[in-house]
C-alpha positions in Angstrom: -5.9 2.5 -7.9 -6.0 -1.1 -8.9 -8.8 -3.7 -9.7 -8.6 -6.9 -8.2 -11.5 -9.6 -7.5 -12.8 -10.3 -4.0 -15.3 -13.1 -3.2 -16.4 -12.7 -6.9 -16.9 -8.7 -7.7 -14.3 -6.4 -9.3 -13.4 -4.1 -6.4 -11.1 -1.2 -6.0 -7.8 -1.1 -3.6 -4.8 0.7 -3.5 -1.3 -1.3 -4.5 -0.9 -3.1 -1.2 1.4 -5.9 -0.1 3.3 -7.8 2.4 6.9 -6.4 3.5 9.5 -10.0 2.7 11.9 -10.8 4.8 15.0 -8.5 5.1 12.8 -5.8 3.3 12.4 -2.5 4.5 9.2 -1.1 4.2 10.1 1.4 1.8 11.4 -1.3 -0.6 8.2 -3.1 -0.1 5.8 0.0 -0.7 8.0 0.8 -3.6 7.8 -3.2 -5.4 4.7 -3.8 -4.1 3.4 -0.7 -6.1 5.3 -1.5 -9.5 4.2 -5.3 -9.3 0.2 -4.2 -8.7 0.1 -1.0 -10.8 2.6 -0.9 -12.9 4.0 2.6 -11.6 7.8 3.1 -10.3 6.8 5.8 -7.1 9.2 7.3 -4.9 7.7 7.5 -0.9 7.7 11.3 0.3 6.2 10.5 3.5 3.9 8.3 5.6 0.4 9.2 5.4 -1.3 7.0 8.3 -1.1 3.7 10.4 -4.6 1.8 10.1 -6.1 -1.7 11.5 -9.8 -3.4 10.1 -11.3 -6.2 11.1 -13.6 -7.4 8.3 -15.9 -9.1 10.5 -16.2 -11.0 14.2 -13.0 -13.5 15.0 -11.2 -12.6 11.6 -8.0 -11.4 11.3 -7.1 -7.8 11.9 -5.6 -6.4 8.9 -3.2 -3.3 9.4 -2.3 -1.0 7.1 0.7 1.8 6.4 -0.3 4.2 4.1 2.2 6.0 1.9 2.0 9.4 -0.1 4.3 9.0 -2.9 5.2 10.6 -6.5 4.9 8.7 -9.6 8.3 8.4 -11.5 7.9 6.4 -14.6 5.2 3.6 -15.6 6.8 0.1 -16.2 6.5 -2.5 -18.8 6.4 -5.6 -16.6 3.1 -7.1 -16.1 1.0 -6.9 -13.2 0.7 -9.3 -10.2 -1.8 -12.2 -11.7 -4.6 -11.1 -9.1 -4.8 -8.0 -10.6 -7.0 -6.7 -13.5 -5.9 -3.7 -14.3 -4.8 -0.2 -12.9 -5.9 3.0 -12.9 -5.3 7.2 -12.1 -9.0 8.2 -11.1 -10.4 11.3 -9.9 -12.1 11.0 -6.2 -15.5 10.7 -7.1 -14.9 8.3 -9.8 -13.3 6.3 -6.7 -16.0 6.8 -5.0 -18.3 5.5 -7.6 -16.7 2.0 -7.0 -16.8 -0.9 -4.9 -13.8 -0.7 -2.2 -12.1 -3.7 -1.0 -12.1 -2.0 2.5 -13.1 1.1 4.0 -9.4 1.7 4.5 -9.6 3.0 0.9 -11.8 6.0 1.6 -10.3 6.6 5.1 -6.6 6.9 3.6 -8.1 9.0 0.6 -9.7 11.2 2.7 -7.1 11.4 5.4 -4.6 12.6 2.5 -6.6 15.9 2.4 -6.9 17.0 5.9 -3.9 15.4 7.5 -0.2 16.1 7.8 2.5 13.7 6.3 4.9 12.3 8.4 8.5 12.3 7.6 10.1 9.3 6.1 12.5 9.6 8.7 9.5 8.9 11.0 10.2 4.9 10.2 13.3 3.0 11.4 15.0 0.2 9.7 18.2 0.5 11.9 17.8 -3.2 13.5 16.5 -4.9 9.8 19.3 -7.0 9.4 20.2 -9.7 11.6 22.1 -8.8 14.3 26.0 -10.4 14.1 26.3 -13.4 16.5 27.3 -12.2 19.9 30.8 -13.8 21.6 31.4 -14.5 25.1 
């Protein structure tokens, strides 16, 4: 878990991101991670596809939410909007303000759902396709 600042209070969120262009979203759960936690994870499998909408006429967020093992914990620092990172026990997560309700659902979800395969996601089409000839 990682604590960030949201309209002034220190909330809790998972390492979360945006995939960059020509990124698969594997690479991105796997920098997106190291830059807001610290952690080096390998994905094992995709936990969940989730939306929120904070309030009326805002954006709709969605969300991918990966299981994944930790390998090693880096040196580089973390992302400047984030305070720190931490390995907490559920109901110390609980204890906490969330930055969305996604946290618990995605928490909870891991213990009474199935992971989907990696092989679940497709990056086949990724790369621009080579210009096409007459």
């Amino acid at each position: 878990m990682v604590k960030e600042w949201q309209n002034g209070q220190l909330v809790l969120n998972q390492p979360a991101g945006h995939v960059e262009n020509n990124e698969s979203v594997i690479e991105a759960v796997i920098r997106e991670t190291k830059e807001e936690s610290g952690w080096l994870v390998k994905p094992i499998g995709l936990l969940g596809i989730y939306a929120f909408t904070p309030y009326e006429g805002a954006d709709t967020f969605h969300r991918l939410c990966f299981v994944c093992e930790a390998v090693s914990e880096s040196n580089e620092p973390l992302d400047d909007d984030i305070v720190s990172s931490h390995w907490l026990s559920y109901e110390e997560i609980l204890e906490l303000p969330h930055r969305s309700p996604l946290i618990r659902a995605c928490i909870e979800d891991s213990f009474n759902n199935p992971i989907i395969p990696l092989s679940f996601l497709s990056d086949q089409f990724l790369r621009p396709m080579p210009t096409l000839r007459k």
